[in-house]
C-alpha positions as CSV (number, residue, x, y, z in Angstrom):
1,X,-30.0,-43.3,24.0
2,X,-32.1,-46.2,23.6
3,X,-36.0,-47.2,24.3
4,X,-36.2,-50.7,25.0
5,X,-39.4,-52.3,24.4
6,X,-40.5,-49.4,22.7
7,X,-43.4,-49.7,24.8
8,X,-45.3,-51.8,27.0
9,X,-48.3,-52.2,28.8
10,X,-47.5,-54.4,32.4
11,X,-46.7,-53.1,36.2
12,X,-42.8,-54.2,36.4
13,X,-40.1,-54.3,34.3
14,X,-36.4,-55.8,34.9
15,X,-33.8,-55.7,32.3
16,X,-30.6,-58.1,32.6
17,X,-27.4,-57.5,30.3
18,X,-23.8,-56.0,31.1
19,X,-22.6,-52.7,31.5
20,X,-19.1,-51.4,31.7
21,X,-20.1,-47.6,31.9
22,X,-22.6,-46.0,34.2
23,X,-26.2,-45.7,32.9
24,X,-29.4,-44.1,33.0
25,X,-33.0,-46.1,33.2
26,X,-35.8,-43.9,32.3
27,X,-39.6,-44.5,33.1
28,X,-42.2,-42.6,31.0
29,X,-39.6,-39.9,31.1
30,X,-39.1,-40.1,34.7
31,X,-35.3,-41.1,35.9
32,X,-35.5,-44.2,38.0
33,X,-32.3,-45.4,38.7
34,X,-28.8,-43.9,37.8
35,X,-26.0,-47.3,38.2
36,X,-22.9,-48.2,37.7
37,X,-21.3,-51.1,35.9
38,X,-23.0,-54.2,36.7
39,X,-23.9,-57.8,35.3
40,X,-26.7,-59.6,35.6
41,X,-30.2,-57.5,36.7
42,X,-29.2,-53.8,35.5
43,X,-32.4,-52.6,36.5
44,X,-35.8,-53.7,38.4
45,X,-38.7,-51.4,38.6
46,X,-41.2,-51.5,41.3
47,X,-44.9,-51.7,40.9
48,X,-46.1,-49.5,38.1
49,X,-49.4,-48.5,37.3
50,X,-51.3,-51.0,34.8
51,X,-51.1,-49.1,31.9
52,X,-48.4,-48.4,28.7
53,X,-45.1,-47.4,29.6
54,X,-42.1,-46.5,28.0
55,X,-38.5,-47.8,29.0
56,X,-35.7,-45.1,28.3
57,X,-31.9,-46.5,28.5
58,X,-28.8,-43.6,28.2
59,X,-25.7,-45.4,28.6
60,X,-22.7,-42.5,29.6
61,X,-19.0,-43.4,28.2
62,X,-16.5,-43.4,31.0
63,X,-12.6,-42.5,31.2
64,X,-11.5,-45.5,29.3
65,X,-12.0,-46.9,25.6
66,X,-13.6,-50.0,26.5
67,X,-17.2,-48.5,27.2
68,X,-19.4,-51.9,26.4
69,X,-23.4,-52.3,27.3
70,X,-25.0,-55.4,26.4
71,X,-28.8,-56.6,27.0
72,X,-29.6,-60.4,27.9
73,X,-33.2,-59.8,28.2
74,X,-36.1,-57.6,29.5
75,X,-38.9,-59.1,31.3
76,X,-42.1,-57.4,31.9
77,X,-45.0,-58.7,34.2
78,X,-48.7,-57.8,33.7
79,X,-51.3,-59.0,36.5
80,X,-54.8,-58.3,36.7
81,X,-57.2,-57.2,33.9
């Protein structure tokens, strides 16, 4: 498991990497999206409240040996005051 920022304070967040294993993205402790292997945008949240949030990763191993997970970047949008 793995918080990634370990917090922010914004209304979106999008993280973009590689996964070869199915994963778990966590919102303030909320599940938000369950995926399978991907590259490129892993995740994209909708509109979140304007406030601090915490980002919650749980990548699962799969059948083979070759489990890999990767982050490019995380971007995080704030509008408004």
């Amino acid at each position: 498991m793995t918080t990634i920022p370990p917090r922010f304070l914004g209304n979106s967040f999008s993280l973009f990497g590689f996964a070869s294993c199915p994963y778990d993205i966590f919102i303030d402790d909320e599940v938000k999206s369950r995926d399978t292997p991907t590259l490129g945008l892993l995740y994209k949240s909708g509109t979140l409240e304007q406030t601090r949030h915490n980002v919650t990763l749980v990548a699962h191993s799969n059948s083979s040996n070759s489990t890999q997970f990767s982050f490019d970047r995380a971007e995080i949008s704030r509008s408004g005051g």
